[in-house]
N, C-alpha and C positions, 0 to 999 in steps of 0.2 A: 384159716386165712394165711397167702402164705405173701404176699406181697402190700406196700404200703404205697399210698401216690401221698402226698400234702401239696396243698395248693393255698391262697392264697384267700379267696374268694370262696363263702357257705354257696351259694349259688351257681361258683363254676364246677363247687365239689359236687354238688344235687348232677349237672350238666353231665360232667366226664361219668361218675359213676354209672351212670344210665347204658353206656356202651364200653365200658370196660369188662364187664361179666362180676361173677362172684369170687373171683382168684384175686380179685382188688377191693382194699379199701380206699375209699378217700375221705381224706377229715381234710379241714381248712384252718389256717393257722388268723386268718382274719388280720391278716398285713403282719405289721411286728411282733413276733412274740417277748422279745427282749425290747428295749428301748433307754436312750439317757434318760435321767431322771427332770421331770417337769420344776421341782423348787429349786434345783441349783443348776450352773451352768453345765456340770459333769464331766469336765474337760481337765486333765492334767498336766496343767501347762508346764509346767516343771518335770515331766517324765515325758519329753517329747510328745506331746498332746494328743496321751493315749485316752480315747473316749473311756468313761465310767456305764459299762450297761448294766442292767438289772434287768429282771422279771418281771412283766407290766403286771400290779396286782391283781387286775382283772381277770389273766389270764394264768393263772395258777391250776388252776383246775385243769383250765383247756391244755396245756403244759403237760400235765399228770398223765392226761388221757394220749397224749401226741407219746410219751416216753412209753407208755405198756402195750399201744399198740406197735410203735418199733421194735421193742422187748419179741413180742411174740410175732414177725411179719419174718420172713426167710430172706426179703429185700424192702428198701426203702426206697423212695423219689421222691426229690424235691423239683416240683413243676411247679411254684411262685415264678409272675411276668418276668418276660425275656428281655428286660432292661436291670439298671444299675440296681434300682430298688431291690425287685427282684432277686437279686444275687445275694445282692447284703442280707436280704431275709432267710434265702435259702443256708447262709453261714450261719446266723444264730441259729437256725433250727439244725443244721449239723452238730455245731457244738454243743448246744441243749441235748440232744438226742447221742453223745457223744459218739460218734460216726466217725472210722479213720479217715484222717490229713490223707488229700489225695482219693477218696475212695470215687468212683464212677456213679454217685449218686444223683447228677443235676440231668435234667431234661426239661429243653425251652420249643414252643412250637411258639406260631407265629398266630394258628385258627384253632380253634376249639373244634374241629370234627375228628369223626373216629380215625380215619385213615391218619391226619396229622398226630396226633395224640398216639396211635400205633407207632405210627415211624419212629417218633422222639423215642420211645420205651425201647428201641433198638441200638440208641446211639447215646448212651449215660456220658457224660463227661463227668469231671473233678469241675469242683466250684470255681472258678475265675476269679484268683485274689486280684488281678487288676480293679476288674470291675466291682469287686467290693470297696478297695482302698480307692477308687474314686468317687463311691456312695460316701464314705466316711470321710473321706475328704472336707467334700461339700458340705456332710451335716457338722461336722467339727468347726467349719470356717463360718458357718450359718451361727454355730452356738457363742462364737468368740466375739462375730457383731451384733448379737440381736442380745443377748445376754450382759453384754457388757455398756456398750450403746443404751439398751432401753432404761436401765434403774438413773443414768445421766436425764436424761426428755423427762423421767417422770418429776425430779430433783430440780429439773431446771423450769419445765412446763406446766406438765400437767400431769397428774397418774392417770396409768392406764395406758400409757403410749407404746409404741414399740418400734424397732428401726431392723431392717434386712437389708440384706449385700442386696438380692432381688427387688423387696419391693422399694427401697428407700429412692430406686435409681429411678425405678419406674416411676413414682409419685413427680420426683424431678422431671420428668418426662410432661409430664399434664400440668406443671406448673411451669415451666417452661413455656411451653404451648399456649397456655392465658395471657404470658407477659407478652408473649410475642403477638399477641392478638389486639392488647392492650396500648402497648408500642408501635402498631402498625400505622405510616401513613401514608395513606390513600396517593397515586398517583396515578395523574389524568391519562388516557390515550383515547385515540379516537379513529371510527373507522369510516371509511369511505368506499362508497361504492357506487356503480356506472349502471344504468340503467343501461340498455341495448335493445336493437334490433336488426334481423334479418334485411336487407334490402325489398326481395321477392324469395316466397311470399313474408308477409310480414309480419314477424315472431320478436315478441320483446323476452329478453331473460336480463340476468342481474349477475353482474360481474365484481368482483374485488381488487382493489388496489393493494398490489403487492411492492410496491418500488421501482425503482428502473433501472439502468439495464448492470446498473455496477454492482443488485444484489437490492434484497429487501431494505424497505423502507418503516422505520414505527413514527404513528403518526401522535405526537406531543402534545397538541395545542391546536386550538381554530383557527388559529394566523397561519398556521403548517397547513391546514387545511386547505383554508378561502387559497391562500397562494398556488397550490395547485389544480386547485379546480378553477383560478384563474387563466391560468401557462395553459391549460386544457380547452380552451375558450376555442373553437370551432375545428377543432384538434379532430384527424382522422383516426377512425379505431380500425386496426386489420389484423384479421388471425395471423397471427406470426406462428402458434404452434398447435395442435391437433396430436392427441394420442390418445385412441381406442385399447384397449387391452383388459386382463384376464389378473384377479389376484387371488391369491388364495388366504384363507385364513382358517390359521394349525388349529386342532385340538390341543385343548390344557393340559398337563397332566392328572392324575388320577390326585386325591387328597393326601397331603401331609396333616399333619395336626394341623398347624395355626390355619391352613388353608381352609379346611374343614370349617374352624370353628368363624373364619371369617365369612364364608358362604353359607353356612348356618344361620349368622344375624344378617344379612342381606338379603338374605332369600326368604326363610323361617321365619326370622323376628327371633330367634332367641340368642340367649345369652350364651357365654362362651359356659358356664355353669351348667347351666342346662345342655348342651351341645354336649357338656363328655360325660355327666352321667348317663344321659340315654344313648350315647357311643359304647359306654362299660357297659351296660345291659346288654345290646345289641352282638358285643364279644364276646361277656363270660356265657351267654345262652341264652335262648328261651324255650319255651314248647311250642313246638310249631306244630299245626294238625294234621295228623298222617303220617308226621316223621318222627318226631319226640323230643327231646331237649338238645339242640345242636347252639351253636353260635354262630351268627349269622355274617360276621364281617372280619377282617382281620386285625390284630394287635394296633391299636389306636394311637397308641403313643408315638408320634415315629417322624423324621424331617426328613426321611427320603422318597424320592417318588420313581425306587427301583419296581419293578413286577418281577415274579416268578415265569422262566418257559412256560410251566406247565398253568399256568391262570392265562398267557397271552392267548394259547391255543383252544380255551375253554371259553373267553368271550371273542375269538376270532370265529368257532364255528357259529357262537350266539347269534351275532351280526349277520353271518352269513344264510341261516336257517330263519332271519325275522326282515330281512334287508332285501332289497333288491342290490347286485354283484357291485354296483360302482359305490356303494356304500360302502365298501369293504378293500381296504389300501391292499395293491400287490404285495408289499411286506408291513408286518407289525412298524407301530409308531415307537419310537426311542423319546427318550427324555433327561438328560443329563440335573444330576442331584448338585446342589448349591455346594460351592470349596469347602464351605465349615460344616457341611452336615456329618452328621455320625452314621448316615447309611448304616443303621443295625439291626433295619425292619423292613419291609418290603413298603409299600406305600398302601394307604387303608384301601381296602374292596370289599366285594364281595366274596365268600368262601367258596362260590359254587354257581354260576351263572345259572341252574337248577331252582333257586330259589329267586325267582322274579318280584318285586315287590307285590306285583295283584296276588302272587300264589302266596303267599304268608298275608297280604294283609288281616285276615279274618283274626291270627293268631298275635297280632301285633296292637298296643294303642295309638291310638290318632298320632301321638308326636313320634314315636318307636319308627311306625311308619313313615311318614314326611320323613325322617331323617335317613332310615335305610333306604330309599328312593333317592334321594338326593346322594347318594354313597354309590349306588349302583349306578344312575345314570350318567353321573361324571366319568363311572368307570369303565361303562359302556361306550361313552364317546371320544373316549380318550384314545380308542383303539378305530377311530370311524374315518373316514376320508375327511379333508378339510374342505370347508365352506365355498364356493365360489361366487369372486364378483366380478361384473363386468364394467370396467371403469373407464371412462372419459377424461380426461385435462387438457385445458383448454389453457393456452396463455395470449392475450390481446396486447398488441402495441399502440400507445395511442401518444400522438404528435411523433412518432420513429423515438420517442425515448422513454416515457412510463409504460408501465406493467400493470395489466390487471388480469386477476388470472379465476378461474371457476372449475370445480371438477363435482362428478358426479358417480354414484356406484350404484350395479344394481344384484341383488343378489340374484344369483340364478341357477345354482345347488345350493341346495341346505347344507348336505352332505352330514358331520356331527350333530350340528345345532337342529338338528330334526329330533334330539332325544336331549342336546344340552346347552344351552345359549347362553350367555354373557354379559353385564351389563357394556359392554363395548362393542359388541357387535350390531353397531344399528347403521343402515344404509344411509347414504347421504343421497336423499331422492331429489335432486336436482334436475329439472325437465330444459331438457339445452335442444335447440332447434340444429337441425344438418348445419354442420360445417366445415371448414375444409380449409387448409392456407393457403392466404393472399386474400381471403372475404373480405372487404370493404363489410362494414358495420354503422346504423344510424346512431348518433347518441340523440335518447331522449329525455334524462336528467340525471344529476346526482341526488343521493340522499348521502346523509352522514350522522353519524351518532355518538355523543361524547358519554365515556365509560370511566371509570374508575377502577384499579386495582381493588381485590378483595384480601381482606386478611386471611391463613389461613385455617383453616376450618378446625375447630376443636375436633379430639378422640372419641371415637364412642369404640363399644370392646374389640368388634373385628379392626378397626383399627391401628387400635393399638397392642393388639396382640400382634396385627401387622409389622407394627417398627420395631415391636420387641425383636421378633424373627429378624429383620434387615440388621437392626445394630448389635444382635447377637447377645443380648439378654437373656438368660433366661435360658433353658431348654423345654420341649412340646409338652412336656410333662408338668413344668409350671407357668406356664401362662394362664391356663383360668383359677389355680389358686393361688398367684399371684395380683387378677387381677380384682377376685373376691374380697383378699385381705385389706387391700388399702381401702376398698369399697366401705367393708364393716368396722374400718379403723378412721372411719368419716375422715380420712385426709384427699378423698375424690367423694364426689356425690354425683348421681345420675340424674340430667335433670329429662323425660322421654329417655331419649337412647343416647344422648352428648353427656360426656365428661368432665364434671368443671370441679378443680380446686377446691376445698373448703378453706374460709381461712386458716385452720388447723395444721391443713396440710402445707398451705404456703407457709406459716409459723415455722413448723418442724424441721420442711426440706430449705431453707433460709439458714433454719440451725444448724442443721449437717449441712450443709455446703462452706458454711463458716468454719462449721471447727472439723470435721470428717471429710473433707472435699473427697478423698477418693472413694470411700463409701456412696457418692453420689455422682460420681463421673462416670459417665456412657462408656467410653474406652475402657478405663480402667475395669469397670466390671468386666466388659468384652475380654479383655486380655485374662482376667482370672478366670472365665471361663472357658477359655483356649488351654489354660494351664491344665484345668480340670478333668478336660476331655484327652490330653496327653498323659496323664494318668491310669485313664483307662486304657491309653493305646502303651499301657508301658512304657513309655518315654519321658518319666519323670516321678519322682519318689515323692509320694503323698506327703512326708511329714517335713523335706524340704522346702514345699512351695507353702506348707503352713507356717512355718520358721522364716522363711522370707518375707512373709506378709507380714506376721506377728510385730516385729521388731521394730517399725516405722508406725505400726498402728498403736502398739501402747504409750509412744510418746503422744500421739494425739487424742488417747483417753486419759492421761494425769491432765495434759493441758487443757483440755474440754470439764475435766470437773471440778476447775477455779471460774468459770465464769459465770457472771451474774446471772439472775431468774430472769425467763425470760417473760415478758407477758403478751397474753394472746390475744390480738383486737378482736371487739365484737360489734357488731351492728346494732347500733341504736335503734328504734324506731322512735313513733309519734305518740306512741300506746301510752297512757301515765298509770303508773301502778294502783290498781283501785286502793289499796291501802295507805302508799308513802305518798304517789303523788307523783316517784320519778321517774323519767322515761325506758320503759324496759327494753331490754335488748332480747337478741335471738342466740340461742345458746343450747348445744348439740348432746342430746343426751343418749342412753341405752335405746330410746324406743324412737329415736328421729328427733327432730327441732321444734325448739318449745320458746315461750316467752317467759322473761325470767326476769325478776327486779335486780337492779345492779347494786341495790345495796343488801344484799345476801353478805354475811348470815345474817344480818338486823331482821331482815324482811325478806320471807322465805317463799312470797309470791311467783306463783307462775301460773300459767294459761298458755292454751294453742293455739298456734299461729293465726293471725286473722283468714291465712290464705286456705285453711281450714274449714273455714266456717259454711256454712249450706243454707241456702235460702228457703229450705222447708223450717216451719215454726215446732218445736219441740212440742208433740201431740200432747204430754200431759199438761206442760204449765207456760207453754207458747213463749219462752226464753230462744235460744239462739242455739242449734244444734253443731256440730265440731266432731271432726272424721280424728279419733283417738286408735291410741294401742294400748292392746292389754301386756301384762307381763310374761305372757306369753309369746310376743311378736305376732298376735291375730289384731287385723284391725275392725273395730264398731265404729257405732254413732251414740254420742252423747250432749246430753246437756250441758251448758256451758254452768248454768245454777247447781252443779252439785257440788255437795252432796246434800244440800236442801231439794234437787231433783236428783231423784238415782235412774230418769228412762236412761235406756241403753238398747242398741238395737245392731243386730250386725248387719243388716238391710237398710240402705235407704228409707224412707219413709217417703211416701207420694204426696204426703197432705191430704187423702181422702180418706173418708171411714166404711170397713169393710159391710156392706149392705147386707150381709147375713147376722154379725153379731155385733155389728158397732164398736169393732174393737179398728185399729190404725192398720193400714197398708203398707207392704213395704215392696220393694223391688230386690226381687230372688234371683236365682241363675237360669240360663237356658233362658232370657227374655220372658219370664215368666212375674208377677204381680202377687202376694200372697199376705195374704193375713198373719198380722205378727201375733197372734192367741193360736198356738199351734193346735190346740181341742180345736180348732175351727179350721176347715179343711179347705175353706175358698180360694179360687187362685182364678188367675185370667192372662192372659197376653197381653205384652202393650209394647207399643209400634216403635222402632227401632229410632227412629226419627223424632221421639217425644222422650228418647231419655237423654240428662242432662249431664254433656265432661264433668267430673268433678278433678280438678286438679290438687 
């Protein structure tokens, strides 16, 4: 053997291997091989807060094996992701591997195929201590809040809590969002509109009161109303304006992360969780039939939406080899990347317009699929002619001084939207009769309708991984584990696909806005992570801007751990404790929300929520059946009578008995009906439309 790769990922090392030949090994270091230590903060704040790393225990062995295969390799490469992480990994594994300061050991590609993977092998650079000491950075500034911050919440709160520079601001974000939903009040406006008609022949359409001629008008009140549709009382209506024309509408650009993970749950249904694991699979490789282990898309992490020449000219022949020619712009589409992004990746695609979704599906699963389709054909029509519409506006004067105005579009190129559509792009299919300025106009009535302001709409994840991206939260790398953490730190709950508060969370983020305000301010984080990113661009010394922070922050943790415990309201119910007698409240445990006696410890009752409960009768002792969790996080059905009843069932039960062995039915997957006595082999279908929400 005479050469080493280490990478980062078993399965990107399976990948590369495959088309390196036998002059390469690749072992995978399985992310950090080194790491701070989990029981203490690891930070030495007194030695300019040099991180404490160690050896993760687990991976001593793999260590041993990383050290004897560089012992005996003629070269090494460190090919860990081409971001900050990435780097900082690729340093531990230098220094582990004791590797000279400065040696030409790193290589970053952007795709997992042979030709990228070739090139990098050609162009080693030295590690980028920027790009380390802004990984270290961040994890050093992460350990100082969430380390110090958390043993305060559990002291004051509750144990088991925890507080982050990221998620704490964000939880602020959603609880925010409640008040202001809760706070809102409705305000009336109202619209009006003019019924019309052609003279000859005779076409009625429906027009809108816009204001008059000093500029729009908002309508307040029914008095604002009746008044003008009084003034309007045998009022002549004459086209004063007429305009036919032509609009076009751009192609998006290709995906950035959050873009990605936002078009995933609107389109998909999934979660931003789900959206970047099956992103990492679809990167580090699969096997695809006929080719072999390639990766199918490029480096996932990324907030820019630059393209490579050499990909513009690879889906510009796509389009033009699947398209007919007006499909395809005189020159490539541009896309200008956001003032704070990090532009350090190209924007996510495809590696190779060769691989078509239909031509890998066979080699892909159901969601693998959806998601690389929905990758490709953004990125196909990103590069496609824009849409066109052919539009009308139409402004009427009626009595020579109000305005009421009607426009219409019709699409009449597809052009992109033939491969990728939008939920914005829907035509305004208003049918308007010929007309022309100076028409005289019949009025045939008003209608009018009083509306209300709405408050505005809670987060669900592409949302708010939306504002994270806008207020500069965060980077693409943690938005979906940031928005997992506060999920499984019950300070948000998901109720469907909306994001709502737990009291918990409101509790918490109350606390830290009291005594940590900047820990929980939008800006403020924004600004430390401007700081962060000038780190890696060189323009600011890692241990300065921690020393700067430091100093204001430990006066606000002596004085945050004199104040009193705080306690956390809980929701009463009606429920009386079958033992004491008093009314139990709802109260959040490991496995979800439970009912629970308030006078714990005396009385250590608890029970599942009523909204639990399933109107099938428990098949052994006809008690009250309850959608539980095991300690596993797998969820059954059980009886509410145990453990004087122990049925349990991970299926539904139907209420009917299976006609072969008389044993209880349950409802399986795939729409399928199956006897819960698994010796008994019965099953049947049943109709889509007879099975019951259970919420």
């Amino acid at each position: 053997m005479a050469k080493l790769m280490i990478v980062e990922s078993p399965h990107k090392a399976k990948t590369i291997s495959k088309f390196l030949g036998k002059d390469f090994k690749v072992l995978a270091s399985g992310g950090h091989i080194v790491d701070l230590p989990k029981s203490k903060m690891g930070i030495k704040i007194d030695d300019n807060f040099q991180p404490q790393y160690s050896l993760i225990n687990a991976k001593k062995d793999l260590a041993n094996e990383l050290k004897e295969a560089a012992i005996n390799a003629d070269e090494v490469y460190l090919a860990t992701d081409p971001d900050r992480e990435g780097e900082a990994i690729s340093w531990h594994l230098a220094n582990l591997l004791k590797m000279p300061e400065n040696a030409p050991c790193r290589i970053v590609f952007n795709e997992i195929t042979k030709n990228c993977v070739l090139n990098a092998l050609k162009n080693p650079r030295a590690i980028d201590v920027d790009l380390v000491n802004a990984q270290q950075a961040r994890r050093v500034l992460d350990r100082l809040v969430g380390y110090q911050i958390s043993p305060i919440l559990w002291h004051k709160i509750k144990s088991g809590l925890s507080a982050g520079r990221v998620q704490s601001a964000v939880t602020k974000m959603v609880v925010d969002r409640e008040r202001e939903i809760e706070n809102f009040v409705p305000q009336e406006y109202w619209e009006l509109d003019s019924i019309l008609s052609t003279i000859k022949p005779k076409k009625k359409f429906t027009v809108h009161f816009y204001g008059d001629k000093n500029g729009k008008i908002e309508l307040k009140n029914q008095t604002q109303v009746e008044q003008i549709k009084n003034e309007l009382t045998d009022a002549k209506y004459i086209v004063s304006e007429y305009k036919e024309g032509f609009k076009n509408h751009n192609p998006q650009p290709p995906f950035t992360t959050s873009v990605l993970q936002q078009e995933a749950s609107r389109k998909l249904g999934f979660t931003t969780k789900k959206t970047m694991m099956l992103a990492q699979q679809l990167y580090e490789g699969l096997e695809i039939q006929g080719v072999g282990a390639i990766g199918l898309v490029t480096y996932i992490r990324t907030d820019s939406v630059r393209i490579s020449n050499e990909a513009i000219n690879d889906v510009r022949d796509y389009i033009s080899n699947n398209f007919d020619s007006k499909f395809l712009p005189s020159k490539p589409n541009t896309f200008k990347t956001k003032k704070n992004s990090q532009d350090a990746h190209e924007a996510i695609r495809p590696v190779s317009m060769s691989f078509t979704p239909e031509s890998v599906k066979t080699s892909l699963t159901s969601d693998q699929y959806k998601l690389y389709k929905l990758i490709f054909d953004r990125f196909v029509a990103c590069q496609m002619a824009p849409a066109k519409y052919a539009t009308i506006n139409v402004s009427i004067c009626a009595n020579d001084n109000y305005i009421f105005k009607v426009s219409s579009s019709k699409r009449v190129f597809d052009g992109f939207m033939t491969v990728y559509a939008t939920e914005k792009e829907d035509e305004v299919k208003t049918t308007l009769p010929e007309l022309k300025i100076g028409d005289e106009l019949t009025w045939i009535a008003f209608e009018n309708q009083q509306f209300f302001t709405q408050p505005p709409l809670r987060y669900n994840e592409a949302s708010l991984v939306k504002e994270m991206e806008i207020k500069g939260i965060g980077r693409p790398s943690t938005y979906a584990p940031t928005v997992s953490t506060i999920l499984e730190r019950d300070y948000i709950e998901r109720e469907k696909k909306i994001l709502k508060p737990t009291t918990l969370g409101i509790c918490v983020t109350d606390m830290m806005a009291e005594n940590f305000p900047d820990i929980v301010d939008i800006k403020f984080t924004a600004s430390m992570e401007e700081k962060l990113d000038d780190i890696e661009n060189g323009g600011k010394d890692w241990i300065k801007v921690i020393s700067d922070f430091y100093g204001p922050f430990k006066k606000t943790l002596d004085k945050a751990s004199q104040i009193e415990r705080v306690k956390v309201p809980v929701v009463e119910t009606e429920e009386p404790c079958p033992k004491c007698g008093a009314k139990m409240v709802i109260r959040s445990g490991r496995f979800g929300k439970f009912l629970a006696c308030p006078n714990y410890p005396e009385c250590k009752t608890t029970k599942p929520l009523p909204a639990d409960e399933i109107t099938v009768p428990c098949p052994k002792c006809g008690g009250k059946l309850v959608q539980r969790v095991s300690k596993k996080g797998k969820k059954f059905f059980g009886c509410v009578n145990y453990p004087d009843c122990d049925f349990a069932s991970t299926g539904l039960p139907t209420g009917e008995n299976c006609p072969e062995c008389g044993g209880f039915l349950i409802r399986g997957f795939k729409g399928k009906i199956l006897c819960n006595n698994f010796d008994c082999k019965y099953t049947k279908a049943y109709k889509k439309e007879s099975k019951k929400e259970i919420e």
